[in-house]
C-alpha angles and dihedrals in degrees: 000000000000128000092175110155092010131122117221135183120213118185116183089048109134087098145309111059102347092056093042086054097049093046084051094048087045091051084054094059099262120131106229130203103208112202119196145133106235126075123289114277125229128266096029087132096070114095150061089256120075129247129226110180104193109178121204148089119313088198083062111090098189092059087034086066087035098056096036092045085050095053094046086053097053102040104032096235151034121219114147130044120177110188091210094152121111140125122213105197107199109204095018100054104063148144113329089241093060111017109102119243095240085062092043094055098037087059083053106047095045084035106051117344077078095065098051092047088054099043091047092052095035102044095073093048094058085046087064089041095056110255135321153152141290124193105190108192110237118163134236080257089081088083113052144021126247137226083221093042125192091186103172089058080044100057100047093043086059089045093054089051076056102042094048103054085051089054089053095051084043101045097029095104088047085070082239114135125204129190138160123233109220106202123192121212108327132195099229137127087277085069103045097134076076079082103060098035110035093170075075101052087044093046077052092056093040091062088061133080092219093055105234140062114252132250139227087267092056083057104039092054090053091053098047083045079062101042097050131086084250081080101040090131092044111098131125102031143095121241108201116209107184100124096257095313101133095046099069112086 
């Protein structure tokens, strides 16, 4: 698959798989503005893309337009947004009935207030460029409930699935595509207690047909899948990559 030419925003990008994501759109040719809050990680500068690091806070709408509309200046276009941002507090997120409300609404706001800060910002910009695609990164989580529930991270994982089928009626005669990308349980950064307790990462990988959890390469080459003109009939819809997870009974 080939980006050359194209512009693409990566929130999330800081590292794990939105970093993944934006090393493996650079290495097809795209430039990619990578949009985190942490600091800038290292080897950015290999590639033929070109690389545009904007740290700040993706639950901030004032530096989202600013980092999108910067991007769009110095490049010319805009054709590509992954929504690849999210946070999943274990201990503090948890059931509705006991989680308090500052961590509910800061879930939301990281989780999913984000998204709609990019693609409102993005969507006119593609417009002007002619058309293109958005991956908004859900969970598998979307789908169920759970007996340890993180229910805040639940429930805007399940809105952007939402949120992102309306973008593609809405969109669609734009020649703009949205799709949300649906990850079982990944080995990232976000699951670093994998690392001290690896009897937890292998009871993971014993809950899927395929026998292991995935990684952020399974995921990035789902979403550039999406992206790409190999999935130019795909909008509106959810692809689950969980190894066969959801498919037991």
């Amino acid at each position: 698959m080939s980006f050359e030419g194209k512009t693409a925003v990566v929130t999330g990008a800081g590292g794990g798989m939105g970093l993944n994501v934006a090393r493996d759109l650079r290495a097809a040719g795209a430039n990619v503005a990578l949009i985190d809050l942490k600091e800038r990680p290292e080897g950015l500068d290999d590639g033929p893309g070109r690389a545009l690091y904007l740290q700040g806070d993706v639950g901030d709408d004032d530096f989202v337009k600013e980092a999108v509309e910067r991007t769009f200046a110095e490049t010319g276009r805009l054709d590509y947004l992954v929504n690849a941002a999210g946070v999943l507090w274990f201990g503090r997120d948890r059931s509705m009935v006991e989680t308090e409300l500052e961590v509910w609404d800061e879930v939301l706001r990281i989780n999913l207030r984000s998204m709609v800060h990019t693609a409102r910002h993005a969507v006119p910009l593609m417009q002007r460029s002619g058309g293109g695609a958005m991956v908004h990164v859900a969970s598998i989580q979307a789908l169920r409930g759970d007996d340890r529930p993180q229910d805040a991270y639940q429930a805007s994982k399940a809105a952007i699935v939402s949120l992102s089928k309306s973008l593609a009626v809405q969109f669609a005669a734009d020649g703009i595509r949205s799709n949300a990308l649906l990850p079982g349980g990944t080995y990232s950064p976000m699951q670093e207690r994998w690392d001290q307790d690896p009897a937890m990462k292998q009871a993971a990988a014993d809950g899927v047909p395929l026998g292991r959890v995935g990684t952020t390469q399974d995921m990035a080459d789902a979403i550039l899948f999406l992206l790409s003109d190999k999935a130019a009939f795909i909008t509106g819809t959810e692809l689950i990559v969980d190894g066969g997870r959801t498919a037991l009974p």
